[in-house]
DRENDO-1510 file (C-alpha; in Angstrom, 1 decimal, always signed):
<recs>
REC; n; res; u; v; w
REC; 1; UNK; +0.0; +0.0; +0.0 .
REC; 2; UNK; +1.3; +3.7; -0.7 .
REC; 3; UNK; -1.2; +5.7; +0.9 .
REC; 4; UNK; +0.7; +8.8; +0.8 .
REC; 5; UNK; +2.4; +10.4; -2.4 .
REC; 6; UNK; +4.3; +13.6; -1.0 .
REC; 7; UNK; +4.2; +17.2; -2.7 .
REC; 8; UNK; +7.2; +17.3; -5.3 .
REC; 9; UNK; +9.8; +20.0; -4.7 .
REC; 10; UNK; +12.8; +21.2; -7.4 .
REC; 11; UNK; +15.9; +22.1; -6.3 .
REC; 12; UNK; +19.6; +22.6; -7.3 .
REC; 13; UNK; +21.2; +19.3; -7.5 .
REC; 14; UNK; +23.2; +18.5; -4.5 .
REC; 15; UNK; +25.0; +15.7; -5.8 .
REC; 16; UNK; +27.0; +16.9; -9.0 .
REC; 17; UNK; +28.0; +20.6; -8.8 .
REC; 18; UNK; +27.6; +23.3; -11.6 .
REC; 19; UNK; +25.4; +20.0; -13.3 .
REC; 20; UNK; +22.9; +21.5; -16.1 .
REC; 21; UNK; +20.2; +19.7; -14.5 .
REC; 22; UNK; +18.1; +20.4; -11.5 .
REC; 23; UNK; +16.5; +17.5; -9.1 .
REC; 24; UNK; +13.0; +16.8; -8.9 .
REC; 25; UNK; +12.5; +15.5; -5.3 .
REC; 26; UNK; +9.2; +13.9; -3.7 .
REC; 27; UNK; +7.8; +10.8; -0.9 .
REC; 28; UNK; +6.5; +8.1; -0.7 .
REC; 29; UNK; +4.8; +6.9; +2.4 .
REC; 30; UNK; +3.5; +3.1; +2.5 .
REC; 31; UNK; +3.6; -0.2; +4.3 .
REC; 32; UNK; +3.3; -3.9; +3.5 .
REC; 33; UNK; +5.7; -7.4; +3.9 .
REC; 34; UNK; +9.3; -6.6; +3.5 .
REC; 35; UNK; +9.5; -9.0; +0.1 .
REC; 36; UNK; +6.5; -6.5; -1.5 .
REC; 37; UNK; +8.5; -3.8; -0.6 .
REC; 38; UNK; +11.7; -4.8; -2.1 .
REC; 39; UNK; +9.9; -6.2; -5.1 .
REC; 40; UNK; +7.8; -2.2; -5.1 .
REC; 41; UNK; +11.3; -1.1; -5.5 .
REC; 42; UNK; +12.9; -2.9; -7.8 .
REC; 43; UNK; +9.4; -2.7; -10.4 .
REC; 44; UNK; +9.9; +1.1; -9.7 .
REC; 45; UNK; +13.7; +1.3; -10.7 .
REC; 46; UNK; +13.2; -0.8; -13.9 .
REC; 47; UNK; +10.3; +0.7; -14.8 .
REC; 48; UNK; +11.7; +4.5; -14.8 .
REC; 49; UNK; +15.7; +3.9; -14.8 .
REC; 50; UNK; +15.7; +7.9; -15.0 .
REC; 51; UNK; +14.6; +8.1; -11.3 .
REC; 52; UNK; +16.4; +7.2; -8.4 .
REC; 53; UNK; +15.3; +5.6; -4.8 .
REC; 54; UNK; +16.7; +7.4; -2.4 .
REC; 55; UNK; +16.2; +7.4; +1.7 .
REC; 56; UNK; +15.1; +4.2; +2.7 .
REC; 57; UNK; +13.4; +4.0; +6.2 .
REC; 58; UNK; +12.2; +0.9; +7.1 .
REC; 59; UNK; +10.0; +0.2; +10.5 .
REC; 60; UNK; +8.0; -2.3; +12.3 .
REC; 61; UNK; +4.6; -1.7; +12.5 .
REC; 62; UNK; +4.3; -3.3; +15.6 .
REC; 63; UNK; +1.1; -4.9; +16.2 .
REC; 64; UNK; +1.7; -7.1; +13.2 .
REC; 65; UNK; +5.7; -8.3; +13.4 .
REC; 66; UNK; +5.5; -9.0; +9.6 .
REC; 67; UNK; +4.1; -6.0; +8.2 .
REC; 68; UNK; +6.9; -2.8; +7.7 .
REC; 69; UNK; +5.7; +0.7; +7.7 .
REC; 70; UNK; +8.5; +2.4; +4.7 .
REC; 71; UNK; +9.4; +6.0; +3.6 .
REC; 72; UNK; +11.8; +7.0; +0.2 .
REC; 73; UNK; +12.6; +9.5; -1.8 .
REC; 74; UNK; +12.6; +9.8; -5.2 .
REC; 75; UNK; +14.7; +11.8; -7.5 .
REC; 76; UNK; +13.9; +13.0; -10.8 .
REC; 77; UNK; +16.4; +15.1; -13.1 .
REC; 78; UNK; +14.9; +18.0; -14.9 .
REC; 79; UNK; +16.6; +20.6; -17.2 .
REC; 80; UNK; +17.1; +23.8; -16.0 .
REC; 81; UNK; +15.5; +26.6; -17.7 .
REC; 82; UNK; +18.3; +29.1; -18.7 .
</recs>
């Protein structure tokens, strides 16, 4: 489940300096079984190889031991406007 699908932001990218691009940042906010999750994450990197997971936080929801509450970030590049 991915209840929650933050509000994008752009920014300078902080990875790469004087880059022409600029980053494309937003959440998401889910749970579910920790091989769902991994298998969530690697559909989502195949599927868009231009994005990038980053930020993984995994918890335990803990009235059910097996099910994980998660949080990432993903990055998107977009070309600056110059």
């Amino acid at each position: 489940e991915v209840p929650e699908i933050g509000q994008p932001s752009v920014s300078d990218m902080d990875l790469l300096p004087h880059f022409p691009y600029r980053q494309l940042r937003f959440s998401l906010h889910g749970t579910g079984y920790y091989h769902d999750i991994g298998k969530f994450i690697a559909d989502f990197e195949n599927r868009y190889p231009h994005m990038r997971v980053v930020n993984l936080d995994i918890e335990s929801m803990g009235t059910d031991t097996e099910k994980l509450s998660f949080r990432i970030d993903i990055i998107a590049l977009v070309k600056s406007a110059s």
